[in-house]
C-alpha positions in Angstrom: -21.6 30.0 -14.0 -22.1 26.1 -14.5 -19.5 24.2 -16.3 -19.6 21.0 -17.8 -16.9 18.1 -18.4 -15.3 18.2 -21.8 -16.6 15.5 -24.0 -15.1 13.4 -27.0 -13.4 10.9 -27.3 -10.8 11.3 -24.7 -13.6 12.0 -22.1 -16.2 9.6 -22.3 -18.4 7.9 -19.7 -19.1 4.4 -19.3 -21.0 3.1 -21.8 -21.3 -0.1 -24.3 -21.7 0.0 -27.8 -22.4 -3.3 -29.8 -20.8 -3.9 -33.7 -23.2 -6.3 -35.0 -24.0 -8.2 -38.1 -23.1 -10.9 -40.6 -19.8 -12.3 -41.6 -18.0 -9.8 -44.3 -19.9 -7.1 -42.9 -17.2 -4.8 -41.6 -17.8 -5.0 -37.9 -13.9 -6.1 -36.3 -12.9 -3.0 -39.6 -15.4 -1.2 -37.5 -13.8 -2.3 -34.2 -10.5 -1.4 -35.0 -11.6 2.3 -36.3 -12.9 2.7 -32.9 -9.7 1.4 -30.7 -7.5 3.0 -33.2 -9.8 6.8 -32.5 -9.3 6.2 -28.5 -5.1 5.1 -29.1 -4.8 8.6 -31.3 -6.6 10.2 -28.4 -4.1 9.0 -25.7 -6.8 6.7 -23.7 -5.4 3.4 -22.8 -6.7 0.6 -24.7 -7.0 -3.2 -24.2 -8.7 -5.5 -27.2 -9.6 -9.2 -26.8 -10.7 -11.6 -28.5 -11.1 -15.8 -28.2 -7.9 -17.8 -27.9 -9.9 -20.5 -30.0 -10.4 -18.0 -33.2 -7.1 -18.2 -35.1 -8.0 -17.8 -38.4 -5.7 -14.7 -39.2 -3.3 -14.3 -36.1 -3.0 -16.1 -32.6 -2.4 -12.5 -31.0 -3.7 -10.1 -32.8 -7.5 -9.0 -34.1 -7.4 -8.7 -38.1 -10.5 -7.7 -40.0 -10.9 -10.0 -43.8 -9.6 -7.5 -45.3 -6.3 -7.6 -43.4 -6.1 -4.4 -41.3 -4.8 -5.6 -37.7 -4.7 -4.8 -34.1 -2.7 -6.1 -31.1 -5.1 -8.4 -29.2 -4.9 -10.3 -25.6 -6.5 -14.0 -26.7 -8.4 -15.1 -24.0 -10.3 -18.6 -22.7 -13.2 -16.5 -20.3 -14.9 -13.2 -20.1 -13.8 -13.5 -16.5 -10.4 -13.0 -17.6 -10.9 -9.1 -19.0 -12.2 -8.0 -15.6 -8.7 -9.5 -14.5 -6.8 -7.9 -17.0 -8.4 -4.4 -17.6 -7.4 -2.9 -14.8 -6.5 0.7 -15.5 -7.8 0.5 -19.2 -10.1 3.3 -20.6 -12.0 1.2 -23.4 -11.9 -2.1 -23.4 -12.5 -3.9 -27.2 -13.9 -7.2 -27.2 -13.7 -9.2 -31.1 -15.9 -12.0 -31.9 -17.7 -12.2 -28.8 -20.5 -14.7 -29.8 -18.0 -17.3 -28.9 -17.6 -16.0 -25.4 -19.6 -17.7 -22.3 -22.5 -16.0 -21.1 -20.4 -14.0 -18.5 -19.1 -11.4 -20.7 -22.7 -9.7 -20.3 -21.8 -9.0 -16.7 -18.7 -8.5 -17.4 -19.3 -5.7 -20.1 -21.4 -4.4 -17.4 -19.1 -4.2 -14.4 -16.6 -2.1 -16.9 -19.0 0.3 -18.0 -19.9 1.3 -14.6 -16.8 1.5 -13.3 -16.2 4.5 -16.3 -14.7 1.9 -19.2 -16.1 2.5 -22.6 -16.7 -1.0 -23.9 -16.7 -1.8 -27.8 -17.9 -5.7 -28.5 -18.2 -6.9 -32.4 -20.0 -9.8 -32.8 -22.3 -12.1 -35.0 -25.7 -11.0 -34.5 -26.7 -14.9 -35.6 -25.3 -18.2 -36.3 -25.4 -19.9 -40.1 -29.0 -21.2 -39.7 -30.3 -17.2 -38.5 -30.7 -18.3 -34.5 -29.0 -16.0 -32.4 -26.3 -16.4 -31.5 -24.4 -16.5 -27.8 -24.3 -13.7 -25.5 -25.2 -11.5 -28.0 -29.0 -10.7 -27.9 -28.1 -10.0 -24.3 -25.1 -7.8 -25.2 -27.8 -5.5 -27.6 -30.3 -5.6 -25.1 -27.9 -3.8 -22.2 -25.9 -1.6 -25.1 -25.8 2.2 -25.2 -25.6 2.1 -28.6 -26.5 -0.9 -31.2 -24.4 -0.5 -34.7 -25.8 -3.1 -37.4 -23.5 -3.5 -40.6 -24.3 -5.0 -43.3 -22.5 -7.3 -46.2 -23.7 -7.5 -49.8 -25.3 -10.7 -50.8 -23.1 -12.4 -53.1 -25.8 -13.9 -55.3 -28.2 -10.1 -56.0 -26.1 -7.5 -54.3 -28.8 -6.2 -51.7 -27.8 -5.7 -48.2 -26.9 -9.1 -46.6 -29.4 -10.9 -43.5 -27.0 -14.1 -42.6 -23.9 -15.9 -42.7 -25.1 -18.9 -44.7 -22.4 -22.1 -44.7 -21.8 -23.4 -47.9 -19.9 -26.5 -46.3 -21.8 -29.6 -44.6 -21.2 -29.6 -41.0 -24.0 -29.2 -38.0 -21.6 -27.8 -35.8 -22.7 -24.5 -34.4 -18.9 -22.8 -34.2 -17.4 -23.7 -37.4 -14.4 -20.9 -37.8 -14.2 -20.3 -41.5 -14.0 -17.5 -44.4 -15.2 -17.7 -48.0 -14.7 -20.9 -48.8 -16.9 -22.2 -46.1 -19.7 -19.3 -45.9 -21.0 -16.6 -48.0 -23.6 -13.6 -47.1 -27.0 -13.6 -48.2 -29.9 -11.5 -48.6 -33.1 -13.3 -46.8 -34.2 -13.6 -49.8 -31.2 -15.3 -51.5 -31.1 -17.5 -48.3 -34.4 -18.7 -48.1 -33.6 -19.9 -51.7 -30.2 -21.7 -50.8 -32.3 -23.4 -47.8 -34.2 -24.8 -50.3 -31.6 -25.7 -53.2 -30.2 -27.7 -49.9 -32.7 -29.5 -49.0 -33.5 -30.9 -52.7 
C-alpha cells in the first residue's frame, strides 16, 4: 500500500508565494490572512518587514485598513536567514524596499522546507518595476495579483500614481500622497501633469 504525507496547511513544503499589486490593493490584508491560517494551524511563524516603513507601527505589520500583526523590523534580507531559524513560514511585508538579497534569501528558506509569503509593490508611482520584485515573481510558486479600484472610474486599478511632487523613488505615504488608478485614468493624470 503507498502512503502519502498529509497536506494543508500545517504540512506544507517549501515553497514561495508572491502578494502583489498596487497600493490599496489588499496585499499586507492578504499577508496577514495567510500568517494568521499557519498561527491557527500551530506552525511557527516569523513576519518582517523594513525598519524604514513606519507609517502605521515601528513593530508591527498593519494593513490600511488597520488589521495588525507582530512584525521583526529589519535593515537587510540577510538578517531573516539570521533570525528564522526554526520558523515554518516566514512573512516578508513591503519587500520592494528590501536589497536585492532577499531573492536568495527567499530561496535559501524555501529549500530548506520554509513556506515563504512576500507582499510587495509590483511597481513604483511612475509603473517601472520596482526592487527585487520582478525577481521575486519570477522564482515564486505561486504569483497572487490584487487589485485596487481606481478612484477616478471604479475599474480595477494598474498603479500607484503620487499625487505629491517629489522624484524620489521611496516616498512612504497613504492617500494624501497617492491614489490608484486604472491605466486608463493614469495615462490621463500623466498628462493633466505635464500641462
Amino acid at each position: 500500500m503507498i502512503t502519502y504525507p498529509a497536506t494543508g496547511e500545517a504540512h506544507r513544503p517549501g515553497r514561495i508565494e508572491v502578494v502583489c499589486g498596487s497600493m490599496f490593493s489588499g496585499k499586507t490584508e492578504e499577508l496577514i490572512r495567510r500568517m494568521r491560517r499557519a498561527q491557527f494551524a500551530k506552525q511557527r511563524v516569523e513576519i518582517f518587514k523594513p525598519a524604514i516603513d513606519v507609517r502605521y507601527s515601528e513593530e508591527d505589520v498593519v494593513s490600511h485598513d488597520q488589521k495588525h500583526i507582530q512584525s521583526t523590523p529589519i535593515d537587510s534580507s540577510a538578517s531573516i536567514l539570521l533570525l528564522s531559524s526554526d520558523i515554518d513560514v516566514v512573512g516578508i511585508d513591503e519587500a520592494q524596499f528590501f536589497d536585492e538579497g532577499i531573492v536568495d534569501v527567499c530561496n535559501q528558506l524555501a529549500n530548506r522546507g520554509v513556506r515563504v509569503i512576500v507582499a510587495g509593490l509590483d511597481m513604483d508611482f511612475k509603473g517601472v518595476p520596482f526592487g527585487p520584485m520582478p525577481a521575486l515573481c519570477a522564482i515564486a510558486d505561486e504569483v497572487t495579483k490584487v487589485h485596487a479600484i481606481c478612484v477616478r472610474c471604479g475599474s480595477l486599478a494598474y498603479v500607484s500614481h503620487r499625487k505629491v511632487l517629489s522624484d524620489k523613488r521611496v516616498l512612504l505615504g497613504e492617500t494624501q500622497e497617492y491614489e490608484p488608478l486604472c491605466r486608463d485614468c493614469y495615462q490621463k493624470a500623466i498628462k493633466e501633469k505635464a500641462e
